[in-house]
Backbone as JSON, one array per atom type, in Angstrom:
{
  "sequence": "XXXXXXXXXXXXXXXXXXXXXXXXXXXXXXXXXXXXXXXXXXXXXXXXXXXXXXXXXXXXXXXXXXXX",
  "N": [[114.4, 106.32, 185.03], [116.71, 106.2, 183.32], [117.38, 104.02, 182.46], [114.74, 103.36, 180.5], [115.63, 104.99, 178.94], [117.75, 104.48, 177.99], [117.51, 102.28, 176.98], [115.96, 102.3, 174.83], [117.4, 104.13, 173.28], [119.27, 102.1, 172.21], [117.11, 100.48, 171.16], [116.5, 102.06, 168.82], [118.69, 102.8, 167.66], [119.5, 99.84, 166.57], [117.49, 99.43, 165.34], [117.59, 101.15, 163.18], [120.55, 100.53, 162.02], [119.37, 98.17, 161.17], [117.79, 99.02, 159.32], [119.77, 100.06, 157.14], [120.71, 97.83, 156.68], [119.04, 96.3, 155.02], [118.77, 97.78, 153.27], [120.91, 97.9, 152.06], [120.62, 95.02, 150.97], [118.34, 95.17, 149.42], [119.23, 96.22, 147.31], [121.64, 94.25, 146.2], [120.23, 92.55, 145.42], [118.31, 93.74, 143.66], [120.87, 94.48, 142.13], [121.33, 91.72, 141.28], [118.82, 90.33, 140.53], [118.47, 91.56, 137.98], [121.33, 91.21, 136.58], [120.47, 88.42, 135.91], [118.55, 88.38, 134.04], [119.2, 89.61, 132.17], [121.45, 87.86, 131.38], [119.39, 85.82, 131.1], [118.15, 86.68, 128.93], [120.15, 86.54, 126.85], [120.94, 83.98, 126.71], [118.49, 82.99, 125.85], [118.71, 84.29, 122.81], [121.31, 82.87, 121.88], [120.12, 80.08, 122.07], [118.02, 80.67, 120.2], [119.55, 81.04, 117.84], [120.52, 78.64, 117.47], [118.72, 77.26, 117.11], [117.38, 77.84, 114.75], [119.79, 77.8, 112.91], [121.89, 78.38, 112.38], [125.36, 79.16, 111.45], [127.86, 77.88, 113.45], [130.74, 78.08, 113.87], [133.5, 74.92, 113.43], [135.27, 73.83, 116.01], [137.45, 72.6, 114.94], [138.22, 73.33, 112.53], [139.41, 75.85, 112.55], [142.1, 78.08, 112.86], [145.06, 77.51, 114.07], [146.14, 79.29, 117.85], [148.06, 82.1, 117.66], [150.01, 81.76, 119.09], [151.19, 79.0, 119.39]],
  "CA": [[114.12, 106.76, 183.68], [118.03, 106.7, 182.31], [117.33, 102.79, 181.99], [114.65, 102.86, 179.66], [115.76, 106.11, 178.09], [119.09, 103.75, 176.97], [116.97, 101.03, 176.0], [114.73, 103.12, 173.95], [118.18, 104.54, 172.1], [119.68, 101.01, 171.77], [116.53, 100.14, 170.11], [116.53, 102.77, 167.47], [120.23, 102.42, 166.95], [119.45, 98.86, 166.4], [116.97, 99.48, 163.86], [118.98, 102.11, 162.24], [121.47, 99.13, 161.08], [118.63, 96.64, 160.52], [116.87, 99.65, 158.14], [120.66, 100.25, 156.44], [121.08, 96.56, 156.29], [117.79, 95.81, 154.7], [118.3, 98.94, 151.94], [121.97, 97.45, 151.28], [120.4, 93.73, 150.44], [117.72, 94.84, 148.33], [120.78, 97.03, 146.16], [122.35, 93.7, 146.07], [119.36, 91.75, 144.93], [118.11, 94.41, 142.57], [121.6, 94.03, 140.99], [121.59, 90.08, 140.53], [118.31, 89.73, 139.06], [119.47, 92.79, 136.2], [122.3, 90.3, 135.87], [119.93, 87.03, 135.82], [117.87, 89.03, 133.54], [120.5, 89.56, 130.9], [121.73, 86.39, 130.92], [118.81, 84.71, 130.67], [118.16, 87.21, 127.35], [121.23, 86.33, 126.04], [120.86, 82.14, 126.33], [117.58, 82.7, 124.58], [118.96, 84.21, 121.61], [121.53, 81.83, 121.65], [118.97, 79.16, 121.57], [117.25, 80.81, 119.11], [120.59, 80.98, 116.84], [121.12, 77.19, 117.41], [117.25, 76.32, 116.64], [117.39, 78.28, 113.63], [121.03, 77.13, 112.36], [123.43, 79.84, 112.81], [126.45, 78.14, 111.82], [129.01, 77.93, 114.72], [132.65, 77.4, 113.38], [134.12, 74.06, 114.06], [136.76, 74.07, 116.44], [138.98, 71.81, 114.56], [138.79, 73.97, 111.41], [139.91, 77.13, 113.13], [143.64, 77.71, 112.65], [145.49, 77.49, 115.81], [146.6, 80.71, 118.04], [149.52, 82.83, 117.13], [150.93, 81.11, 120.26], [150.82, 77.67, 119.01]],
  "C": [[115.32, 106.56, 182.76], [117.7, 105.14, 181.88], [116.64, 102.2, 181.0], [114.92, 104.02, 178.56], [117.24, 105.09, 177.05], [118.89, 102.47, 176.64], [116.26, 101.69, 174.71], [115.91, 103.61, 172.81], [118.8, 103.52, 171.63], [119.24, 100.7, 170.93], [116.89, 100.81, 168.88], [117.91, 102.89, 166.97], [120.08, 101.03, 166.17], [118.72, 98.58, 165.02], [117.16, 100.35, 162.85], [119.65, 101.24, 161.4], [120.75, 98.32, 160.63], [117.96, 97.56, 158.99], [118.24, 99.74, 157.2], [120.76, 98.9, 155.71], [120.36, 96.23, 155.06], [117.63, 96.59, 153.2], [119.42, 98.33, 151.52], [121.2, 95.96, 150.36], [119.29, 94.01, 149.39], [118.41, 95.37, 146.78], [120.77, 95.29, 145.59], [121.23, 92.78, 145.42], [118.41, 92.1, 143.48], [119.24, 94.08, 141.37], [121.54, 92.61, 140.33], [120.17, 89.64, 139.75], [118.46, 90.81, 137.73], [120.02, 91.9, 135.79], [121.48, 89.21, 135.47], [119.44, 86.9, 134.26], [118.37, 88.89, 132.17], [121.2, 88.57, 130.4], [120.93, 85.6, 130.27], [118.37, 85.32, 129.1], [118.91, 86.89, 126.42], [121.38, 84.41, 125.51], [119.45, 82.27, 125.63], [117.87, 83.26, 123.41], [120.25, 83.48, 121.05], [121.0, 80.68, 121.06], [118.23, 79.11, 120.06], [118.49, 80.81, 117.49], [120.94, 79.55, 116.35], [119.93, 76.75, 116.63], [117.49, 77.05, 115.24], [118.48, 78.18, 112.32], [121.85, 77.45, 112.11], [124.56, 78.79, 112.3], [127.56, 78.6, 112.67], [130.24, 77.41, 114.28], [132.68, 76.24, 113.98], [135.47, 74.47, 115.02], [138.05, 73.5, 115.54], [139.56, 72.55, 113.14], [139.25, 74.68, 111.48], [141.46, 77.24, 113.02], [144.11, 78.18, 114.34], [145.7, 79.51, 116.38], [147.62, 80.84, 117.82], [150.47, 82.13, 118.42], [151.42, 79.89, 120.17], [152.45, 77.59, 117.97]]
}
């Protein structure tokens, strides 16, 4: 009996870490599409600044940095 009594706790140790594992990766997946999310909100009103004609400074007109 001790043989499958310390298979039987191996298992559930085993899936202990696979259930921790499994709650860490969806954290980690929850966070990146939030981030994807936001990004991709942010390049469409970009877009929409460019299609519409926002003007975007030239670089060359810009006066240099105080470092310069």
């Amino acid at each position: 009996m001790t043989d499958h009594t310390d298979r039987l706790e191996a298992l559930e140790t085993r899936i202990a870490y696979q259930d921790q594992t499994i709650e860490e990766l969806n954290a980690t997946i929850t966070a990146q599409w939030r981030q994807i999310d936001l990004l991709t909100r942010k390049l469409d009103t970009l877009e929409q600044q460019v299609r519409s004609g926002v003007h975007i400074a030239d670089p060359s007109t810009e006066p240099p940095p105080p470092h310069y």
